[in-house]
KEDREN-161854 format. One record per residue: residue number from 1; residue in three letters; chain; x, y, z of N, C-alpha, C, CB in turn. Coordinates in nm, 3 decimals. Glycine has a CB too. Example, Ala and Ser with C-alpha at 12.3 -4.5 7.8 and 13.67 -1.06 7.14 Angstrom:
KEDREN-161854
SITE, 1, ALA, A, 1.319, -0.569, 0.780, 1.230, -0.450, 0.780, 1.320, -0.330, 0.780, 1.131, -0.447, 0.905
SITE, 2, SER, A, 1.285, -0.225, 0.708, 1.367, -0.106, 0.714, 1.290, 0.003, 0.787, 1.408, -0.060, 0.572
end
This chain:
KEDREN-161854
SITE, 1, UNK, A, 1.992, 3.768, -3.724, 1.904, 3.684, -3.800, 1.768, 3.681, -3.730, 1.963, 3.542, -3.815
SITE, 2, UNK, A, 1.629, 3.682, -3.844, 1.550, 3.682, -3.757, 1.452, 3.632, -3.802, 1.533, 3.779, -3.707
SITE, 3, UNK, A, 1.395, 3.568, -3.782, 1.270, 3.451, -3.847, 1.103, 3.488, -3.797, 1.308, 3.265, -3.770
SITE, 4, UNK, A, 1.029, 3.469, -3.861, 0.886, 3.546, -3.834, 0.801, 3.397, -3.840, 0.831, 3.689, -3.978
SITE, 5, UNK, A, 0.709, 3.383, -3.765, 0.648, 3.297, -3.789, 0.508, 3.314, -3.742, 0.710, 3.202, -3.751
SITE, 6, UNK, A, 0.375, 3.301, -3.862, 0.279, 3.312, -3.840, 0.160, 3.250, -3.805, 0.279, 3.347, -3.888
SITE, 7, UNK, A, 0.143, 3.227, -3.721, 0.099, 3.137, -3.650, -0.039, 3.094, -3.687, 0.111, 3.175, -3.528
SITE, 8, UNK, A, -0.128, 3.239, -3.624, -0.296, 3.253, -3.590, -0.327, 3.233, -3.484, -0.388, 3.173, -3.650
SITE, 9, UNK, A, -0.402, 3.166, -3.470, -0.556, 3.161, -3.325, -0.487, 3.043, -3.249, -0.779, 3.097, -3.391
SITE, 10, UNK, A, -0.340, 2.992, -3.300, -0.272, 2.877, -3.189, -0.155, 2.948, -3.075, -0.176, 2.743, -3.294
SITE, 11, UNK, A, -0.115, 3.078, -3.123, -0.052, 3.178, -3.037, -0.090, 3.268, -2.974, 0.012, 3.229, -3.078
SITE, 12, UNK, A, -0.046, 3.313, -2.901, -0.056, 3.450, -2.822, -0.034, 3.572, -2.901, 0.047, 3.455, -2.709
SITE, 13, UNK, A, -0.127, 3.653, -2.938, -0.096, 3.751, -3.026, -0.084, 3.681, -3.167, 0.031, 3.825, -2.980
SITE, 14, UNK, A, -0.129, 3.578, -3.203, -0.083, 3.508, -3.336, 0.036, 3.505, -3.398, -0.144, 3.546, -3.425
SITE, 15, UNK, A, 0.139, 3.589, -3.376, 0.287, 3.615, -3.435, 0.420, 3.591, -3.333, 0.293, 3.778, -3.483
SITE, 16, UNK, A, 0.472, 3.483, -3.382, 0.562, 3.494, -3.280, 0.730, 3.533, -3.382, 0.552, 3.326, -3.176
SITE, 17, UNK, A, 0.802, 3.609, -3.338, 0.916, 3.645, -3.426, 1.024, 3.612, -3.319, 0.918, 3.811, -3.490
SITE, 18, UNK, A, 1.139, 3.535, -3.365, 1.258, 3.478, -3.291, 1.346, 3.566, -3.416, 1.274, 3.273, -3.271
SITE, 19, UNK, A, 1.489, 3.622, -3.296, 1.601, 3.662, -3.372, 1.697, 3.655, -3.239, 1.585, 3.817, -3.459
SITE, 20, UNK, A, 1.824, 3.666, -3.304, 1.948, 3.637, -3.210, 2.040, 3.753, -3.211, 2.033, 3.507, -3.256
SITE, 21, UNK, A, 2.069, 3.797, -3.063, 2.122, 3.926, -3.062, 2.265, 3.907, -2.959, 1.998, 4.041, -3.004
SITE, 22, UNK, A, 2.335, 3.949, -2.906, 2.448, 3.935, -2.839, 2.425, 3.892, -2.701, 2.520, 4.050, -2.844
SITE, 23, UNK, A, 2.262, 3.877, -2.666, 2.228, 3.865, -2.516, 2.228, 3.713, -2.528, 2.075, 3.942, -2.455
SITE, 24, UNK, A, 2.143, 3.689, -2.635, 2.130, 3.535, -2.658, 1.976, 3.515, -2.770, 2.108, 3.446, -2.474
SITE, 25, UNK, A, 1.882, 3.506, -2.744, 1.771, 3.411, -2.828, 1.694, 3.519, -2.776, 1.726, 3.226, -2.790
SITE, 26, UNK, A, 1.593, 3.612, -2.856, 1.505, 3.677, -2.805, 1.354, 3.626, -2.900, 1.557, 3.834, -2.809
SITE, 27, UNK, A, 1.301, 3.643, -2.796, 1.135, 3.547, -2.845, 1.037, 3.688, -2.825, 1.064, 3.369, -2.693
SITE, 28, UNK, A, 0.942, 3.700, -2.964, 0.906, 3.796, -2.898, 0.731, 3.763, -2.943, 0.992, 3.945, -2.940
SITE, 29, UNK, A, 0.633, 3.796, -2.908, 0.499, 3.756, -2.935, 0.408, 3.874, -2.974, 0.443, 3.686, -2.815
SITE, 30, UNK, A, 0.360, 3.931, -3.129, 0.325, 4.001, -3.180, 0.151, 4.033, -3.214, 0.402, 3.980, -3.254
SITE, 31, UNK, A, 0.080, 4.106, -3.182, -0.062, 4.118, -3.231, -0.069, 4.109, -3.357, -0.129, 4.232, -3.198
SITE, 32, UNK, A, -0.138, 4.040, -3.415, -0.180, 4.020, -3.558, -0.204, 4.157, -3.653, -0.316, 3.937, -3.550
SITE, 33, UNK, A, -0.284, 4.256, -3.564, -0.309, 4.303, -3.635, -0.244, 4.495, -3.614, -0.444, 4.251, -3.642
SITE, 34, UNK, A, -0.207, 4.497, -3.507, -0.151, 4.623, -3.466, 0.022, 4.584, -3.474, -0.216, 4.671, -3.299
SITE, 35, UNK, A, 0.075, 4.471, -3.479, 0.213, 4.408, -3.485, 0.312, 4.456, -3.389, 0.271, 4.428, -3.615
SITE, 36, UNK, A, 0.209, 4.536, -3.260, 0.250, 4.572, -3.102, 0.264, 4.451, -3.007, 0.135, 4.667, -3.031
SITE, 37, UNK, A, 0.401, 4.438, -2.922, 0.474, 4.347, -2.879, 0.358, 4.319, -2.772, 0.627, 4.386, -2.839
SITE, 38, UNK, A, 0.309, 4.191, -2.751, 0.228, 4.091, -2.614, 0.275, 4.022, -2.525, 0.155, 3.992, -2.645
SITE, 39, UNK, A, 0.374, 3.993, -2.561, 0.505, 3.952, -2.456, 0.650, 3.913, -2.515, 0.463, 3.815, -2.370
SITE, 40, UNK, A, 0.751, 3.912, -2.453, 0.859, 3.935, -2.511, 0.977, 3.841, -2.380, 0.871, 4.121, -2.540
SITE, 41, UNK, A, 1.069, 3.808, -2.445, 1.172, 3.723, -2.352, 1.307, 3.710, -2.418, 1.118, 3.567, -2.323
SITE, 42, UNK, A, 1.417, 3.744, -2.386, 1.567, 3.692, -2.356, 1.587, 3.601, -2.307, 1.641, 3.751, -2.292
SITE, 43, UNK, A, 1.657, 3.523, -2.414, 1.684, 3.344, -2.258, 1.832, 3.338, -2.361, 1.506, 3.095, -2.268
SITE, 44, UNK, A, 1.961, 3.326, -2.292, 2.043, 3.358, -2.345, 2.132, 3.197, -2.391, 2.100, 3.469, -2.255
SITE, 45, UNK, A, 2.183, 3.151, -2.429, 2.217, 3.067, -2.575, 2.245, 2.912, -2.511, 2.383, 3.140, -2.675
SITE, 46, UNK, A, 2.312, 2.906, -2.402, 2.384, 2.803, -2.373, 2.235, 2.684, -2.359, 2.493, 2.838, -2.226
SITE, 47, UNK, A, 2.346, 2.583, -2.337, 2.240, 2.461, -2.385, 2.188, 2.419, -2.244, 2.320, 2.313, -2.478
SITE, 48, UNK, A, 2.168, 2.454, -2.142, 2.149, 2.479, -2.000, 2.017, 2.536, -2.031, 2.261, 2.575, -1.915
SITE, 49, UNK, A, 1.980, 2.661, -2.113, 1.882, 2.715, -2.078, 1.762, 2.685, -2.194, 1.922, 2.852, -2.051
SITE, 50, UNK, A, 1.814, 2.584, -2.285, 1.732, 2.534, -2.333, 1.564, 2.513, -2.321, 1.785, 2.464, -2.328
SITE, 51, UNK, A, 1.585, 2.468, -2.181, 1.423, 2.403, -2.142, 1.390, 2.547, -2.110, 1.394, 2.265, -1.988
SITE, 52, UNK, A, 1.451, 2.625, -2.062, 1.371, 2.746, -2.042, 1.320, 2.836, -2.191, 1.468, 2.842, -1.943
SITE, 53, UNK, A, 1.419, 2.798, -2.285, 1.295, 2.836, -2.415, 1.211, 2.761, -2.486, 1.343, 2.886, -2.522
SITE, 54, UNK, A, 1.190, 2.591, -2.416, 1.072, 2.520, -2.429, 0.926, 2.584, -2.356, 1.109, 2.385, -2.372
SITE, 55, UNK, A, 0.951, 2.587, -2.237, 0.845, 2.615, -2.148, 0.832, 2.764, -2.206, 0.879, 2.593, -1.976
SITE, 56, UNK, A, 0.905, 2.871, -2.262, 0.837, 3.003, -2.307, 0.734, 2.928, -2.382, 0.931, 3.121, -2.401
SITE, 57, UNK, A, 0.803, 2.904, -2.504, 0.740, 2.859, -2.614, 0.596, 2.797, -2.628, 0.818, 2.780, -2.655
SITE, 58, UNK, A, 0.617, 2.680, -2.473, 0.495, 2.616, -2.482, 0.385, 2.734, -2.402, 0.508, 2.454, -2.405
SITE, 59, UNK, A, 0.455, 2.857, -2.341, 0.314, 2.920, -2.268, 0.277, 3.002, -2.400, 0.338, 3.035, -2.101
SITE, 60, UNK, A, 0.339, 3.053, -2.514, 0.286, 3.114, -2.604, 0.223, 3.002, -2.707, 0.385, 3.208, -2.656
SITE, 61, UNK, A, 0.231, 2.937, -2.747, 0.171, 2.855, -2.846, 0.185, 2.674, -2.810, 0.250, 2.902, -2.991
SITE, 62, UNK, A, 0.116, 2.661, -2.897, 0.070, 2.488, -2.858, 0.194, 2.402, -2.922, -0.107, 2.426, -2.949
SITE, 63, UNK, A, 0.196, 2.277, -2.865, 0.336, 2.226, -2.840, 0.391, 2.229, -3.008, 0.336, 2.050, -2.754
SITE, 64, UNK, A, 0.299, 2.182, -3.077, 0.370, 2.107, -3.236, 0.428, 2.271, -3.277, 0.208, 2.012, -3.397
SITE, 65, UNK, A, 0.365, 2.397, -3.265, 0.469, 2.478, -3.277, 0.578, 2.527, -3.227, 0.442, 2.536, -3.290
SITE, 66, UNK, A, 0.529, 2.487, -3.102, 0.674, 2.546, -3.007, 0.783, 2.432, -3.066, 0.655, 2.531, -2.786
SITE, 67, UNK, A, 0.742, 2.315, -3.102, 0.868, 2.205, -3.185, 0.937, 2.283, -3.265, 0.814, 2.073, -3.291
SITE, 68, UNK, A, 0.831, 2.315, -3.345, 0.883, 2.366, -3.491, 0.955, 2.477, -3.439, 0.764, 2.411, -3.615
SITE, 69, UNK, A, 0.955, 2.580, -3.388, 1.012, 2.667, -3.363, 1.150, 2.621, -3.259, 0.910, 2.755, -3.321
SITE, 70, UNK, A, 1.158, 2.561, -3.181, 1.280, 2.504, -3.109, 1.358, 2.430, -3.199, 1.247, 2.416, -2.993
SITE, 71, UNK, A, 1.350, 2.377, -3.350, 1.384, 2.311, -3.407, 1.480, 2.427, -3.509, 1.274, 2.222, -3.444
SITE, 72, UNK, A, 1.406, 2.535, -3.535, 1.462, 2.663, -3.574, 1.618, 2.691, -3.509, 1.354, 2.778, -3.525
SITE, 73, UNK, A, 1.546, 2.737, -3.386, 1.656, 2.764, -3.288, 1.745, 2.688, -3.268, 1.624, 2.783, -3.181
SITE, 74, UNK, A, 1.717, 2.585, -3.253, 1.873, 2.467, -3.240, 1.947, 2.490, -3.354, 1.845, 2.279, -3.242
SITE, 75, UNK, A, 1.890, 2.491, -3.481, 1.971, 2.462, -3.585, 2.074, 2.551, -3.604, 1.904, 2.449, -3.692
end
């Protein structure tokens, strides 16, 4: 499953795309306009590593999205 979310001028690379693979939660941060990867992360599922896909989240984009997007992911 994999969810796209478009951000703009509040992200890193403006695009950030979350999908879930057998490692765990992969976050990945996309150029707007070439849609070539800007940074990218595995943080794998358990509820332990949670805060570690807050703090990604908050270094790629500003908090009210990193919500929205952790709100994704939990669900």
């Amino acid at each position: 499953m994999t969810k796209t979310f478009k951000i703009g001028e509040y992200a890193i690379g403006d695009i950030i795309v979350v999908s879930f693979n057998k490692f765990g939660t992969c976050i990945k941060a996309l150029d707007w306009n070439t849609k070539k990867i800007v940074d990218i992360k595995t943080i794998g599922r358990s509820i332990s590593e949670r805060a570690q896909i807050e703090d990604y989240l908050h270094h790629l984009t500003s908090s009210y999205y990193a919500d929205k997007i952790l709100k994704y992911i939990t669900q």
